[in-house]
N, C-alpha and C positions, 0 to 999 in steps of 0.2 A: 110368772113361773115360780117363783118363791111364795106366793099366798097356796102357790098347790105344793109343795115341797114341806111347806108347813104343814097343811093339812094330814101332808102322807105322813108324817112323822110324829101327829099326834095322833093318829087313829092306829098306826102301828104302836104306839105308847102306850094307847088304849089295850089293845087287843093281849098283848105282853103280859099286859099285872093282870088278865084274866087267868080262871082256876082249870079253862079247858085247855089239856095242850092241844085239840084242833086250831083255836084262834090263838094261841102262841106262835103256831107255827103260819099261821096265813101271817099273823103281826110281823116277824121276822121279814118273809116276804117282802111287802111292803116297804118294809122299812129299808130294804135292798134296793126297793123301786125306789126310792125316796133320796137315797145315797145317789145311784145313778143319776136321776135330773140332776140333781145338786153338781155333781161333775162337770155335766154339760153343760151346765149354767155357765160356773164358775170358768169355765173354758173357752167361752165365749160361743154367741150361734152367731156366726158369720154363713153369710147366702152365696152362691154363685162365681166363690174361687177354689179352682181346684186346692186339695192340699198337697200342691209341689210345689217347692221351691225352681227355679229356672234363673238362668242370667235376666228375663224381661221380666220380672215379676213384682211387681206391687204391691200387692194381696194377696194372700194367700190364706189357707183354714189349716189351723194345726193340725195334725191327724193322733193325737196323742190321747188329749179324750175322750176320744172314737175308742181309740184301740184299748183304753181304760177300760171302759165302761164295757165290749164287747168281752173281754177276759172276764171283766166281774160278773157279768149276766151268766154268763156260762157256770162259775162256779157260785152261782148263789141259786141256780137251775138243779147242779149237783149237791148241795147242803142241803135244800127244800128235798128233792127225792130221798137221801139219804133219814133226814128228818121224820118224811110221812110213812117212811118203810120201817122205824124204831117206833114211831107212834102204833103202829098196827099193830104190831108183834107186840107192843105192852099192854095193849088194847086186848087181844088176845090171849095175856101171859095174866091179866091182873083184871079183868071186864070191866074196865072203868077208864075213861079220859081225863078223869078229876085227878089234877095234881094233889092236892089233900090226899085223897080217896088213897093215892098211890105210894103217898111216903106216909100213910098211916097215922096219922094224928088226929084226921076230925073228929075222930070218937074220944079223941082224949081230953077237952075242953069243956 
């Protein structure tokens, strides 16, 4: 699970230092997904006990991670929309995805 938590966090690295903001924004993503394993890693993946605690209970799954990761998905569901819906409208406002293109410099070099 860490040889793929890696991966996702260098290919979200990758995608980042790119000049499109499409693959900025899929990079972000990612690296969202990347964050989450990494939680439930860290959190341990226990099989086959409930997570309650009880008077009889010997094992148990935290439900903490869970409910981590569930809150994070959701708001990194609303970033990514929020994101692709500013990328249009600049897309739009300015005919171009190239972060260059957009703060105006490549012509100055």
């Amino acid at each position: 699970m860490s040889i793929v938590i890696g991966i996702l966090f260098m290919i979200a690295t990758y995608l980042m230092l790119s000049k499109s903001l499409l693959r900025i924004i899929v990079g972000t993503g990612l690296l969202s997904h990347g964050a989450h394993l990494l939680i439930l890693t860290m959190g341990g993946l226990k099989r086959g006990a409930p997570p309650l605690l009880g008077e009889n209970a010997a094992d148990y799954t935290d439900p903490l991670p869970q409910a981590l990761i569930l809150t994070a998905i959701v708001i990194s569901f609303g970033v990514t929309a929020f994101f692709l819906v500013l990328a249009y409208r600049a897309y739009k406002e300015l005919g171009t995805d190239n972060i260059e293109q957009m703060r105006g410099t490549e012509g100055n070099e």
